[in-house]
C-alpha positions in Angstrom: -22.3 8.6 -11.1 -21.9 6.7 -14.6 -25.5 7.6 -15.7 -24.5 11.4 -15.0 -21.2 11.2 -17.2 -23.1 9.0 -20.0 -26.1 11.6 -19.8 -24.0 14.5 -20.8 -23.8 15.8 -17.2 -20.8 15.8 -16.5 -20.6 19.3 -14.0 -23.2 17.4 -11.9 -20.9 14.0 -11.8 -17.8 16.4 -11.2 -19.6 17.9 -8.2 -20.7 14.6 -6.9 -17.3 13.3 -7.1 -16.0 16.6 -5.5 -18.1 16.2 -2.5 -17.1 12.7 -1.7 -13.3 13.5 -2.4 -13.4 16.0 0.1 -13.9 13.2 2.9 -12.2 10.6 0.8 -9.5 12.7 -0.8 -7.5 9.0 -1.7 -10.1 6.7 -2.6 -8.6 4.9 -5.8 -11.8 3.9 -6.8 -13.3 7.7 -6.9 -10.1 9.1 -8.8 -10.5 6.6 -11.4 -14.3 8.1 -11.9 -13.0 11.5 -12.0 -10.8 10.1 -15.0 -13.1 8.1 -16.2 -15.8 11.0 -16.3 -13.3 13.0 -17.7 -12.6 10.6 -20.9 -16.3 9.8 -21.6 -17.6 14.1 -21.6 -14.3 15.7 -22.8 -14.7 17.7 -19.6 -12.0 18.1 -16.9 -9.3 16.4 -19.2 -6.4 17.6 -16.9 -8.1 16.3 -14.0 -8.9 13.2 -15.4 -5.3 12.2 -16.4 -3.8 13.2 -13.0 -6.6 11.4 -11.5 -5.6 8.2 -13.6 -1.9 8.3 -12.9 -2.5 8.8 -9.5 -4.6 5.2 -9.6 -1.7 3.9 -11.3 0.9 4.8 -9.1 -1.0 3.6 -5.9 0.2 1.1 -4.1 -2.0 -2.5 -4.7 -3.0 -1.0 -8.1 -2.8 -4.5 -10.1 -3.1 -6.8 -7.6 -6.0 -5.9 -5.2 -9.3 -7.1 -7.2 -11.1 -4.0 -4.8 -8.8 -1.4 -6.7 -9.0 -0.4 -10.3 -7.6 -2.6 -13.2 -4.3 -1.0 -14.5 -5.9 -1.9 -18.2 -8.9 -0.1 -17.6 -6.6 3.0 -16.3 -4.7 2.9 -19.6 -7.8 2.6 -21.6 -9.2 5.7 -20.1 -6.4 7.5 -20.6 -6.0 6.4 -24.5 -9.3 7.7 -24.5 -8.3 11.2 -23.1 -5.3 11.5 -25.6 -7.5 10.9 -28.5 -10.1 13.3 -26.8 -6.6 15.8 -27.4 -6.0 14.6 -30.8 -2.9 13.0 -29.5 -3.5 9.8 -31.3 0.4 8.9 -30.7 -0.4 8.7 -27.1 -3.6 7.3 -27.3 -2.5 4.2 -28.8 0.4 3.9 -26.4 -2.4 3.8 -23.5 -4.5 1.3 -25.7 -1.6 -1.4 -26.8 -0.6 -0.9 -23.2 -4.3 -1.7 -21.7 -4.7 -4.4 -24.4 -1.4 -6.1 -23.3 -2.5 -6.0 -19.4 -6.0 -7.2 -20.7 -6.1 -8.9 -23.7 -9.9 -9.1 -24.1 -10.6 -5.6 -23.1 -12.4 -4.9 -26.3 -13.4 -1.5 -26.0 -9.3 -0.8 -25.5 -9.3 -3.0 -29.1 -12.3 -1.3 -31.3 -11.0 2.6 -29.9 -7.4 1.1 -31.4 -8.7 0.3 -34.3 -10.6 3.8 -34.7 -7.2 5.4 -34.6 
């Protein structure tokens, strides 16, 4: 899945993802890799940020270890806004995954880049 999105392949991660929603339409884990697809090719935007606050709104989200971090979430979805050009946004969802992870670095440098 991640070496499709970070080899500029998204339709093929999309379609992967797909497939295994259809039997798993509430995995947590699989909607944050629609979002986090989304933020990394541009592709699906939409998608991705419904698919992000969707993780965030789940029950568990934040204190199951097996679930996705609330910081990475926020991250991914700072990255999504700035994809937009909403840089206002963006660094709401990057202060915001900073202060749930201070040492999220990639959160810090795309901060920064505003």
């Amino acid at each position: 899945m991640n070496l499709l999105a970070n080899s500029n392949r998204a339709d093929e991660a999309f379609a992967l993802l797909d497939r295994y929603l259809t039997h798993k339409p509430n995995d947590l884990v699989a909607l944050f890799q629609v979002g986090r697809t989304a933020a990394i090719t541009g592709k699906q935007l939409d998608r991705g940020e419904q698919a992000l606050r969707a993780v965030l709104a789940a029950p568990g989200v934040g204190s199951d270890p097996a679930l996705p971090a609330p910081a990475s979430a926020h991250f991914r979805l700072g990255d999504i806004a700035a994809r937009r050009g909403t840089k206002d946004q963006a660094r709401v969802e990057y202060e915001k995954a900073i202060e749930l992870n201070p040492r999220l670095e990639a959160a810090k440098r795309a901060l920064k880049a505003l």
